[in-house]
N, C-alpha and C positions, 0 to 999 in steps of 0.2 A: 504494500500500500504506500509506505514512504518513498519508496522510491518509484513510481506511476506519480506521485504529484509533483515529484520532483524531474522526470522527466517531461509532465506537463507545467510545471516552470521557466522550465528551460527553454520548450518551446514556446511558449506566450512570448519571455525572453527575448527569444530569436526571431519571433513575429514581429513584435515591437521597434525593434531597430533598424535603424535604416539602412541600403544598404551603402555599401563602401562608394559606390560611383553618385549615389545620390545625397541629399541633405537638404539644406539651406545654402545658397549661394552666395547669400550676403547679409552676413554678420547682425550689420544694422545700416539698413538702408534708407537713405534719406525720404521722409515720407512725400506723399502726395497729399494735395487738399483739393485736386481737380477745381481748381481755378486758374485753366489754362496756361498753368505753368509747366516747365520742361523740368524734369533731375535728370540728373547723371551719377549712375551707379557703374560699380565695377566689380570684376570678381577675375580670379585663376582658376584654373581646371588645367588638369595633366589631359592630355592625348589620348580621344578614346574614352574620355570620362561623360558622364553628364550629372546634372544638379539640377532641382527644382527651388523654385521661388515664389512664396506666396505672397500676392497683394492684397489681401483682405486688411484692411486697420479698421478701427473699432467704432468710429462714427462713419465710415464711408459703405456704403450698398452699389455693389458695381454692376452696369446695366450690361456693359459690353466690354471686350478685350480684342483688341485687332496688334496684328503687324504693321505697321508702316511701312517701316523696311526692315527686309531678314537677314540674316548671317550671312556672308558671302561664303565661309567656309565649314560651320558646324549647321545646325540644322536646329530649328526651335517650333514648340508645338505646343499650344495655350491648353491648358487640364482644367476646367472648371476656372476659381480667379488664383491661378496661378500659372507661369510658363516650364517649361523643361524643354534646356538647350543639351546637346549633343553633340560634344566636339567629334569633333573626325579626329579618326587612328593615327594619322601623319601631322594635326595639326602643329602648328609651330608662329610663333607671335601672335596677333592680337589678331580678331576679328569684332564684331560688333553690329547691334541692331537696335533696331525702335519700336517700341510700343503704347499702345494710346488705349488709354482708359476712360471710357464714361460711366458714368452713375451719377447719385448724390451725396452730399457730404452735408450734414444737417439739413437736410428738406430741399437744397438747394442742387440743379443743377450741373454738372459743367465733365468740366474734362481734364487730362493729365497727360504728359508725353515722358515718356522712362526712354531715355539715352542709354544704351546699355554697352561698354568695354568689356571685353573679356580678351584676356590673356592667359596664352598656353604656359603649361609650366614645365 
């Protein structure tokens, strides 16, 4: 018996964590308040890796998530209100893309533009 919950521990455990090529991509990243302002965020990724990143913050309700412009070299695919980019296996220096957020942000309208750098590591 002790050792059945302890190997349903272990997998809960193992369920729970994310894995190696995935996480958070950026630490803490500059918020938005879609009042048609631009950030610029950045992150690393090794070659062959990828990361997700959530836009949810706690007064903002997002209506929509679009690409503006994509990766020239890794590949990015919007999941619910968060992205997951995917460097390529050979990447090497920086590549980068834009994305645009609408919703509300207390009751109010508007919109956000995420700048986003990423560098191979």
């Amino acid at each position: 018996m002790k050792s059945a919950i302890a190997a349903a521990a272990l997998m809960l455990g193992a369920a729970s964590q994310p894995a190696m090529a995935g996480g958070t991509c950026i630490l803490h990243p500059q918020p938005f308040t879609l009042k048609s302002e631009t950030v610029r965020w950045s992150f690393k990724i090794r070659a062959g890796a990828e990361c997700i990143q959530g836009l949810r913050w706690s007064t903002i309700l997002i209506d929509r998530i679009a690409i503006i412009e994509p990766p020239k070299f890794g590949r990015l695919v919007i999941q619910g209100p968060a992205f997951r980019y995917f460097s390529s296996a050979d990447a090497q220096g920086s590549d980068s893309f834009k994305i645009e957020i609408a919703g509300t942000a207390l009751h109010v309208g508007g919109t956000s533009l995420i700048e986003v750098d990423v560098t191979s590591q």
